[in-house]
C-alpha positions as CSV (number, residue, x, y, z in Angstrom):
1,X,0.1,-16.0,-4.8
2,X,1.4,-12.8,-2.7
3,X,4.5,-12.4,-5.4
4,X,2.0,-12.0,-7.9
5,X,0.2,-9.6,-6.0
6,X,3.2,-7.5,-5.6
7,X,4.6,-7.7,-8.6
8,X,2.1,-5.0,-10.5
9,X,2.8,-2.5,-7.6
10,X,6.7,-3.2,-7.2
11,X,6.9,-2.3,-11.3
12,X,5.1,0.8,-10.9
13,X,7.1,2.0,-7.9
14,X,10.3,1.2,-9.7
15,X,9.0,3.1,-13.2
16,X,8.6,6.1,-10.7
17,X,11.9,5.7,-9.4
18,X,14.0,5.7,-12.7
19,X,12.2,8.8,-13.8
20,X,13.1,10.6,-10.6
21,X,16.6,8.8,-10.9
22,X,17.2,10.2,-14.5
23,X,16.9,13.7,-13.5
24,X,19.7,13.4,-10.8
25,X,22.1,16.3,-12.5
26,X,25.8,14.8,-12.9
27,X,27.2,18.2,-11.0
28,X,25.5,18.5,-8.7
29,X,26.0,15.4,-6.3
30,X,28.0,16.8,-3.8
31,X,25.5,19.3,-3.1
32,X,23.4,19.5,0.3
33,X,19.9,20.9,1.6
34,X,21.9,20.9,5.0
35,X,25.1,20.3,6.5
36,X,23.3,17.0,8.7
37,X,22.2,16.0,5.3
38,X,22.9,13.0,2.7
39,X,24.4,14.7,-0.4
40,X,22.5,14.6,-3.3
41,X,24.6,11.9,-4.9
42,X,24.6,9.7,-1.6
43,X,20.7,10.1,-1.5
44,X,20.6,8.8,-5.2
45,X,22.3,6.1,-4.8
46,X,21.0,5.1,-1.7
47,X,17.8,5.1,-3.2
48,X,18.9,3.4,-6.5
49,X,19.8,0.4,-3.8
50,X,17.5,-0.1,-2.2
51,X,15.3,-2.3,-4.7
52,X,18.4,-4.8,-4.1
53,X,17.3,-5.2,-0.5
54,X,14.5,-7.6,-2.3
55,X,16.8,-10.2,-2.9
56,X,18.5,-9.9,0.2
57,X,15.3,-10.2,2.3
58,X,13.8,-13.1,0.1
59,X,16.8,-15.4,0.1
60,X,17.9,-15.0,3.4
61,X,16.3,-14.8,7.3
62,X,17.9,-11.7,8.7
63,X,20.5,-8.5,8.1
64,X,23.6,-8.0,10.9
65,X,24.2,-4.7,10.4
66,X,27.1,-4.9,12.6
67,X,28.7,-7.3,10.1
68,X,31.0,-4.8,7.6
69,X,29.3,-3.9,4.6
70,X,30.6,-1.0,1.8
71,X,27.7,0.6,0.0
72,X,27.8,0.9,-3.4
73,X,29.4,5.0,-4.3
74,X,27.7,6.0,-8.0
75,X,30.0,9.1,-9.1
76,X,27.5,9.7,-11.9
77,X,23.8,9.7,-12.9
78,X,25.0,6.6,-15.9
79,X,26.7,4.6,-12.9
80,X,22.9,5.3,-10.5
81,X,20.8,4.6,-13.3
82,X,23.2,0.9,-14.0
83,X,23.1,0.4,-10.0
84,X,19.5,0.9,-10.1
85,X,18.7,-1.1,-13.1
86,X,20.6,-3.9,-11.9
87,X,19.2,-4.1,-8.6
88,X,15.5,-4.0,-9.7
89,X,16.7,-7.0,-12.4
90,X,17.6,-9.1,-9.5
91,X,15.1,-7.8,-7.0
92,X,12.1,-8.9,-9.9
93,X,13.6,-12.5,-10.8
94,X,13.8,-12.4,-6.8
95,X,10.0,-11.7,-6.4
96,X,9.4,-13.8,-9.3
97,X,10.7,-16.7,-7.5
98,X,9.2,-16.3,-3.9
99,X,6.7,-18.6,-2.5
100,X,4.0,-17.9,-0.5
101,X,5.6,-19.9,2.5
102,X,8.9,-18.1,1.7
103,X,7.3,-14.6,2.1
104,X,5.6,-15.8,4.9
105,X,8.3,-16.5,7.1
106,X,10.2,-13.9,9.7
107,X,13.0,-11.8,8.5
108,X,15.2,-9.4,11.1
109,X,17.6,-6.4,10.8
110,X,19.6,-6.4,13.7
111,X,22.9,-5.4,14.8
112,X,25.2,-7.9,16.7
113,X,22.6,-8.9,19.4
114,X,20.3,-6.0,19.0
115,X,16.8,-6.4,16.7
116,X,15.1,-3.4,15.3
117,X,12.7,-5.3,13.8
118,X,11.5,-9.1,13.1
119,X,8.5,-9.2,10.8
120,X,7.3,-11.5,8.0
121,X,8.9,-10.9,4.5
122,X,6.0,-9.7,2.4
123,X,5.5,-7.1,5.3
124,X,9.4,-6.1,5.2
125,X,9.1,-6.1,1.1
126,X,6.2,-3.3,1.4
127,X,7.8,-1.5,4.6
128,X,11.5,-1.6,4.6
129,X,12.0,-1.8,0.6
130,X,9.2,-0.4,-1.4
131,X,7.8,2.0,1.4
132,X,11.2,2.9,2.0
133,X,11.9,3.5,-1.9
134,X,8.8,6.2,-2.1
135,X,10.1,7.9,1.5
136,X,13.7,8.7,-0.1
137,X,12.2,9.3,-3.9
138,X,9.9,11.6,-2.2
139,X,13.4,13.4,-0.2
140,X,14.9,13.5,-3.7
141,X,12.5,14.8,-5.2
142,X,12.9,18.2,-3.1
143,X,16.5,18.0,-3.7
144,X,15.9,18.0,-7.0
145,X,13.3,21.2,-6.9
146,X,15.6,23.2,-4.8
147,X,18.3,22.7,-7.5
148,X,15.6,23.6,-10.2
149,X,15.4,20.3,-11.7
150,X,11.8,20.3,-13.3
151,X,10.1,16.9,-11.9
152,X,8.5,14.5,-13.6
153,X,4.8,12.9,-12.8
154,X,4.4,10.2,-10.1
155,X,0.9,9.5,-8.7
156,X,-0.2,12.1,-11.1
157,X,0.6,15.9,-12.9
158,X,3.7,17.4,-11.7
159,X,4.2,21.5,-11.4
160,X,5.9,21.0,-14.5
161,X,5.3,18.3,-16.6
162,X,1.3,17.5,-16.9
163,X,0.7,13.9,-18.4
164,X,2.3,10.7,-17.1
């Protein structure tokens, strides 16, 4: 069953996550590498998010970006770490739930008449919400060094913790 295939690497992407997520420093989410640049707040929760994309791709057959939509505004690493928690709940019963034809069929982002993409769900699951997850914990994770944050071990040691 591809759920069950994805399940193992979906949990181990979303442990990473929170431990990057917990480090996110209450005072410091206004500040930015650059002025063309998220804030660091707006890059945490963007990222603590994103796992709710599962759902969203699972239960339905496309994304109208041109439709209004208000993304979620943590003001604090407590109100991130609830957003993300909540959305990994829902985005695992999600992925629990999904059969093989389900994750098998197309799913598009577009805007009004306009398609980025149109690709089958399993491959929009790895790309658009777990790759996606490990592009911006990756960004945050400099965020955090430049604001001398110690980091904590992904994939491996980290320059300043060495077990994981």
């Amino acid at each position: 069953m591809i759920a069950q295939s994805l399940l193992p690497e979906f949990d181990m992407e979303m442990a990473s996550t929170r431990k990057i997520l917990e480090r996110v420093p209450d005072d410091k989410f206004a500040w930015k590498p650059h002025e063309k640049s998220f804030s660091l707040g707006d890059l945490a929760t963007h990222l603590a998010s994103i796992p709710g994309w599962t759902k969203i791709t699972i239960e339905t057959s496309e994304l109208d970006m041109a439709q209004p939509m208000e993304p979620p505004k943590a003001a604090s690493r407590d109100e991130l770490l609830a957003l993300f928690d909540e959305n990994v709940t829902q985005a695992r019963e999600s992925l629990q739930g999904a059969t093989d034809e389900n994750l098998q069929s197309m799913w598009a982002l577009k805007s009004g008449a306009e398609v980025h993409f149109q690709m089958p769900k399993v491959a929009c699951l790895r790309g658009f919400v777990m790759n996606h997850a490990i592009h911006h914990r990756a960004q945050l994770g400099v965020y955090l060094r430049l604001n001398d944050v110690a980091l904590p071990p992904v994939y491996g040691p980290s320059a300043d913790e060495q077990s994981f």
